[in-house]
C-alpha positions as CSV (number, residue, x, y, z in Angstrom):
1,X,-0.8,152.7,-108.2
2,X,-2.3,153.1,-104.9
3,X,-1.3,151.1,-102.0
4,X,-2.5,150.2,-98.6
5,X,-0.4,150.7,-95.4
6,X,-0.7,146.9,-94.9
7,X,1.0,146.3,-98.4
8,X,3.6,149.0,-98.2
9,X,4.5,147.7,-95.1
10,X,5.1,144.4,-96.8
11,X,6.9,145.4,-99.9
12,X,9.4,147.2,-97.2
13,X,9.8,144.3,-95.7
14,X,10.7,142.0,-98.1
15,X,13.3,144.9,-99.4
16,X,14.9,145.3,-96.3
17,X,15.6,141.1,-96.8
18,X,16.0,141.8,-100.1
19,X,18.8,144.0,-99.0
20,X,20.2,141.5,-96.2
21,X,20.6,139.5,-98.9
22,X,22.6,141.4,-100.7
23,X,25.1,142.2,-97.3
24,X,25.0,138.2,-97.1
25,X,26.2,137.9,-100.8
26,X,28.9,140.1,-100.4
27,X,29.8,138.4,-97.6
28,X,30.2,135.1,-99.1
29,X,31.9,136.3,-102.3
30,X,34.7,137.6,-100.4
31,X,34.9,135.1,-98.3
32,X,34.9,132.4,-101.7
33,X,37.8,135.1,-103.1
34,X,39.7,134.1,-99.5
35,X,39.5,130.6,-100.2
36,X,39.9,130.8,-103.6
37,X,43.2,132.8,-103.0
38,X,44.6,130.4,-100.1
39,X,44.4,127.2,-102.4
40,X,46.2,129.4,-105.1
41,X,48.8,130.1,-102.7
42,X,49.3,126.4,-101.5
43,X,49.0,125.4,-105.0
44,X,51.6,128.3,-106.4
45,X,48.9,129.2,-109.1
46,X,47.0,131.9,-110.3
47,X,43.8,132.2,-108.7
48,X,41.8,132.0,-112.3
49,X,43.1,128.8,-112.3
50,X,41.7,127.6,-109.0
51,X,38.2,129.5,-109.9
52,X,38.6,127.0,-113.2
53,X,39.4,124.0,-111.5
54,X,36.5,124.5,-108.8
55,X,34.1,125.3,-111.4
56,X,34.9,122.2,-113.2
57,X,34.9,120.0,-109.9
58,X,31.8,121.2,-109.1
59,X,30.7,120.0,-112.4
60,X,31.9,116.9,-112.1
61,X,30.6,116.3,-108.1
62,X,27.3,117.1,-109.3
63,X,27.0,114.6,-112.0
64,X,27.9,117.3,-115.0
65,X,29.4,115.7,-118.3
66,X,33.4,116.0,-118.7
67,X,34.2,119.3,-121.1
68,X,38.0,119.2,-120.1
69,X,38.8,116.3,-122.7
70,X,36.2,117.5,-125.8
71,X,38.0,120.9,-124.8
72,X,41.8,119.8,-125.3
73,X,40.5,117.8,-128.6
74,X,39.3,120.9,-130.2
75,X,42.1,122.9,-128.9
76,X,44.5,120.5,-130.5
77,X,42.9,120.6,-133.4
78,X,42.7,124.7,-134.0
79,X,46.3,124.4,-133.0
């Protein structure tokens, strides 16, 4: 494929945001991790569980149907 300078130019561009993007990610995840790991700590629980409970928090704020009860049904069933 043969490019022109003015479409390299773009594609280097948009990878160099592409890129920015991925410091910004980064960023955030550990930053999510910290917060994640202070509520843990004020909550004396695992931080799986607090990555659980936001998960299904967010689920619920956002208008999501409630899993947690058909969950414990079916688990209490298996058992």
């Amino acid at each position: 494929m043969i490019m022109n300078e003015e479409v390299k130019s773009r594609v280097k561009t948009m990878f160099n945001e592409w890129l920015d993007l991925i410091e910004s990610r980064e960023a955030l995840n550990k930053e999510m991790g910290e917060l994640k790991k202070a509520v843990a700590d004020t909550l004396n629980i695992k931080t799986g569980v607090v990555s659980k409970l936001f998960s299904y928090l967010r689920k619920i704020y956002s208008g999501g149907e409630d899993e947690l009860e058909v969950l414990r049904i079916l688990a209490e069933d298996i058992k």
